[in-house]
N, C-alpha and C positions, 0 to 999 in steps of 0.2 A: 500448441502454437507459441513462435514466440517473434512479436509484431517489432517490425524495425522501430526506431524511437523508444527504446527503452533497455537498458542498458544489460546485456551479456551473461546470463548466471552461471556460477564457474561450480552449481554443485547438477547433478543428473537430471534437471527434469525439466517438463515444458513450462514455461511462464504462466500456463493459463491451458484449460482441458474446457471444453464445452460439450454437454450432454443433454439430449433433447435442449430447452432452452435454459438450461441453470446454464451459467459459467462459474466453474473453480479458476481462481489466480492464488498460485503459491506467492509461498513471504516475499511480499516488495518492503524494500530498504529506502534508503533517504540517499540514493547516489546517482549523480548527473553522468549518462553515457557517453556524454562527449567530452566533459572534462575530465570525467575519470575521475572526481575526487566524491565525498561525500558530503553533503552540507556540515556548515560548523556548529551550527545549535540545533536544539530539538526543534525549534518552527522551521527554520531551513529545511530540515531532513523530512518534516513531515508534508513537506508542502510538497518537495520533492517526490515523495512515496507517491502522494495522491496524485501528482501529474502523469506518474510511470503506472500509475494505477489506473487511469482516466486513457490513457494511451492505449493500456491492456483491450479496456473494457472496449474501445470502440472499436478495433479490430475486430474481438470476439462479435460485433452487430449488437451492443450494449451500452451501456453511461451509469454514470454515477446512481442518477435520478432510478437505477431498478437495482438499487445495491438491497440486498437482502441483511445479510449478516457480515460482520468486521471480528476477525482475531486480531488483537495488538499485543503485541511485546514489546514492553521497551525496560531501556535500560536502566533508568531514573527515579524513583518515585516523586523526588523533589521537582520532577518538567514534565510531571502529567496536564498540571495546567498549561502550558505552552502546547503541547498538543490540541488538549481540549479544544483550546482558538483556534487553532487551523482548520479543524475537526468543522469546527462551525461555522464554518468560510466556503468550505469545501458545499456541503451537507445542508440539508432542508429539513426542516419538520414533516412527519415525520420524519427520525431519524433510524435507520436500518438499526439492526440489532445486536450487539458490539461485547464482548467480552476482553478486559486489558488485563492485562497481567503484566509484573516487574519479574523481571529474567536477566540472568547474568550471563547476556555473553561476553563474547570476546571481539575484539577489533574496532574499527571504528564507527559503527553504527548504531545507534540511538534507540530505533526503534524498528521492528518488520511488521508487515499489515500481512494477514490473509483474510480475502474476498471471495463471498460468493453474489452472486448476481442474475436477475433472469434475463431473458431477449424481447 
């Protein structure tokens, strides 16, 4: 699936796979689909992520509130805390189960989220 509101992915695959009631969302980014450009700091980007993430889920018949598990990659080690606060804005206690890693890619993106989620 890949749920209008949420911005285009230019690599092969679906934004989001649902099986019995897990939902898989591949790597969401920190980019706004109608502007087309990508947020300028890492809160921007991540707020962003979680909005195209919150977009996903509800499409797939899900929300935040049944997030299982979070991959993050981000760019930065120095704006893991700017994340963090988003993270906590976003998120409830419990908090899903979260693996970050710093990753060097390329381009303008800060950080990718992947999500799994149940129904």
């Amino acid at each position: 699936m890949s749920p209008d509101g949420v911005y285009e992915s230019s690599s092969p695959n679906s934004r989001a796979v649902v099986h019995d009631d897990i939902v898989y969302v591949s790597g969401i980014v920190g980019y706004d689909g109608e502007t087309n450009e990508y947020g300028e700091t890492m809160t921007e980007q991540t707020r962003l992520a979680f909005e195209n993430i919150e977009t996903t889920l509800e499409a797939a018949g899900s929300s935040l509130d049944n997030l299982l598990r979070l991959e993050v990659f981000y760019k930065d080690a120095d704006l893991k805390r700017d994340m963090d606060e988003v993270f906590r804005e976003y998120l409830d206690e419990p908090y899903p189960t979260r693996a970050a890693l710093v990753n060097d890619f390329s381009g303008d993106a800060l950080l990718e989220v992947v999500v799994t989620a149940y129904r």
